[in-house]
C-alpha positions in Angstrom: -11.5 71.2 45.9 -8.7 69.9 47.8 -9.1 68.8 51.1 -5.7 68.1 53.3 -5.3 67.0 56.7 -2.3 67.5 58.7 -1.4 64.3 60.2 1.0 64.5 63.5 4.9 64.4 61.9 6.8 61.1 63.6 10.3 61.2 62.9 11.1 57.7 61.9 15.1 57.4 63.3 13.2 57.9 66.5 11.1 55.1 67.0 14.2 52.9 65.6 16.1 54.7 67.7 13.8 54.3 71.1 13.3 50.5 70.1 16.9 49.9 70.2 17.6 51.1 73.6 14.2 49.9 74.8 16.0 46.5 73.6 19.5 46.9 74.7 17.5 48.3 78.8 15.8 45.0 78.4 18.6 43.0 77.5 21.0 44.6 80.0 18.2 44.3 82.8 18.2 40.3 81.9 22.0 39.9 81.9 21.9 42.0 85.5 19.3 39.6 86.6 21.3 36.4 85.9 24.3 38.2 87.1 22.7 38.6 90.2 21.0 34.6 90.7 24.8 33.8 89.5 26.5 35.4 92.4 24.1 34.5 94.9 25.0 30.7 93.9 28.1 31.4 94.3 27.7 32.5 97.5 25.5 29.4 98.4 27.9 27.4 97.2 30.2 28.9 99.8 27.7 28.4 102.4 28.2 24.9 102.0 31.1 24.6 102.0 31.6 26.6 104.9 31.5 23.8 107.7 34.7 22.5 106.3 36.4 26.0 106.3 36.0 27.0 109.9 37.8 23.8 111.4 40.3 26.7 112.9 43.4 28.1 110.7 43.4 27.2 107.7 41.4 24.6 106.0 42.0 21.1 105.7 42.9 19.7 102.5 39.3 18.8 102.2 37.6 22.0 102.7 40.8 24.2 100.6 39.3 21.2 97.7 36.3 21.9 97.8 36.9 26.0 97.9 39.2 25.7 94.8 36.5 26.2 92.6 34.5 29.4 94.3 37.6 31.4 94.7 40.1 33.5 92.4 43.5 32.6 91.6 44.4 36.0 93.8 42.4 34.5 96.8 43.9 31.1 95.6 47.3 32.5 96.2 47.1 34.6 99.4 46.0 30.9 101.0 48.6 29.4 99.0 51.2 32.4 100.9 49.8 31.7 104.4 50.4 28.0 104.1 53.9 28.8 104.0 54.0 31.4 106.1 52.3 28.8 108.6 54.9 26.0 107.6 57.8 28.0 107.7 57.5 29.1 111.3 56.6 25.7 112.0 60.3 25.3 110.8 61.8 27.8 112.4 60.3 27.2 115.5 58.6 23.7 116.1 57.3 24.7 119.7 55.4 27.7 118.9 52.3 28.6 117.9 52.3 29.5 113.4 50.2 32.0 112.3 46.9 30.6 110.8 47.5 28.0 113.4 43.5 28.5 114.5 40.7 30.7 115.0 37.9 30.8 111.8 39.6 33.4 109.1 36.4 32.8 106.6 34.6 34.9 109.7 34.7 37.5 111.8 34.2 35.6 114.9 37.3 33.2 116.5 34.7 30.5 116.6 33.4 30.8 113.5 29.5 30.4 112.6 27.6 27.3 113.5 25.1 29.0 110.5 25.8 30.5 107.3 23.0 32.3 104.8 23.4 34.7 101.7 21.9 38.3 102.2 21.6 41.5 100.1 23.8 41.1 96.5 25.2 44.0 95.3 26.3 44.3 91.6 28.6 46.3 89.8 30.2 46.1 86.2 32.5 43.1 87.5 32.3 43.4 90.5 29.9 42.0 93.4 29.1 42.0 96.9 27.0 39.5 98.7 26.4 39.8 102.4 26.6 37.1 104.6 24.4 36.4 107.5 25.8 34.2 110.5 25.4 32.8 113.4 26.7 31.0 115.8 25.1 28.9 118.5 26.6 28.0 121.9 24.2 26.3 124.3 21.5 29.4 125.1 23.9 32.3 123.3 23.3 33.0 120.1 25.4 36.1 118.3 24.9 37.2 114.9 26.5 39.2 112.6 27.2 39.8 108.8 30.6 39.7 106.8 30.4 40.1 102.9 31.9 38.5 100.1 34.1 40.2 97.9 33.0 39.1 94.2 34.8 39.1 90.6 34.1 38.5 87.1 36.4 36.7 84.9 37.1 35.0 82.1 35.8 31.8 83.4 33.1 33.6 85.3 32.5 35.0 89.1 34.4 33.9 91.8 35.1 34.9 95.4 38.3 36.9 95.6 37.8 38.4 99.3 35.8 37.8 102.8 35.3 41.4 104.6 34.7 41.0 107.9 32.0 42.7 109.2 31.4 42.1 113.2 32.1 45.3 114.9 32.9 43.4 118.6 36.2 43.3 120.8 38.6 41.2 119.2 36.8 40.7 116.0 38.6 39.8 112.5 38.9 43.3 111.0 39.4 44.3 107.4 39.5 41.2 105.6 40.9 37.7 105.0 43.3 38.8 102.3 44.7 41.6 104.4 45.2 39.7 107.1 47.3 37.2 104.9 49.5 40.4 103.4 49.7 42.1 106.9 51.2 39.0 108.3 53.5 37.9 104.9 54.5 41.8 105.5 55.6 41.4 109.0 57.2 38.2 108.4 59.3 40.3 105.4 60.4 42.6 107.8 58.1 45.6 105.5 56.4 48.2 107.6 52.5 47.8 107.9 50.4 49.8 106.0 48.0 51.5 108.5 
């Protein structure tokens, strides 16, 4: 007499299959996580170097140095552009005040933030976005606010390619550093501003 079970049928290319996307979840879940301590260094690092940025205008040689490194070569070259913008109308008219002349432009506030600390990350493909949280400190005032960090991936890793200002106040920097630099290289050409 034969006896015969029926044992439960499991497809083999399955479990292959499910152990190779269980792998590639866990593998993309790891490269997401050191994405995301990566670009939140990054943005430490700026935080650091902060104080030397919001000396009014642009920065000091000292503080575009130490910057160098964080940023892209687009964010590298929109300073680059409002150095001469700044320069030029130095030139063309010693007694008046350049653009970029003063006011913090890594900030939303004219004063700039006496405190600086990295919020929420947001990550994308290649792209990031890292909030940050100032402050700034005058005597018994204190006014907070957050601007973000416009983040890339590239070939030699993540760097800053944007600030987006944030404060939602009279007189606040609005949109963000990079269009500030283009509105005013714009204007200076003569070309219409993009609304």
């Amino acid at each position: 007499m034969l006896v015969c079970c029926v044992l439960p049928r499991v497809a083999p290319a399955q479990e292959v299959y499910g152990s190779t996307l269980d792998a590639q979840a866990s593998a993309a879940r790891t490269a997401a996580a050191e994405d995301g301590v990566e670009v939140a260094a990054l943005a430490e690092a700026f935080c650091a170097v902060y104080p030397d940025l919001r000396s009014g205008g642009l920065p000091a040689p000292a503080g575009r140095h130490a910057l160098e490194p964080l940023i892209t070569l687009g964010l590298d070259g929109a300073l680059t552009a409002a150095r001469h913008l700044h320069d030029a109308a130095i030139r063309q008219a010693p007694g008046d005040k350049p653009p970029f002349a003063d006011g913090d432009l890594f900030s939303s506030l004219f004063e700039g933030a006496t405190s600086c600390r990295v919020g929420a990350v947001t990550l994308a493909r290649n792209t990031a976005s890292v909030e940050l949280r100032y402050a700034h400190e005058a005597g018994t005032l204190m006014t907070s606010w957050t601007d973000r960090l416009s983040i890339l991936r590239g070939n030699d890793g993540w760097r800053i390619d944007d600030v987006v200002y944030d404060g939602r106040w009279d007189f606040a920097n609005t949109g963000s550093l990079r269009g500030m630099i283009e509105s005013a290289a714009a204007a200076d050409a003569g070309l219409p501003l993009a609304d």
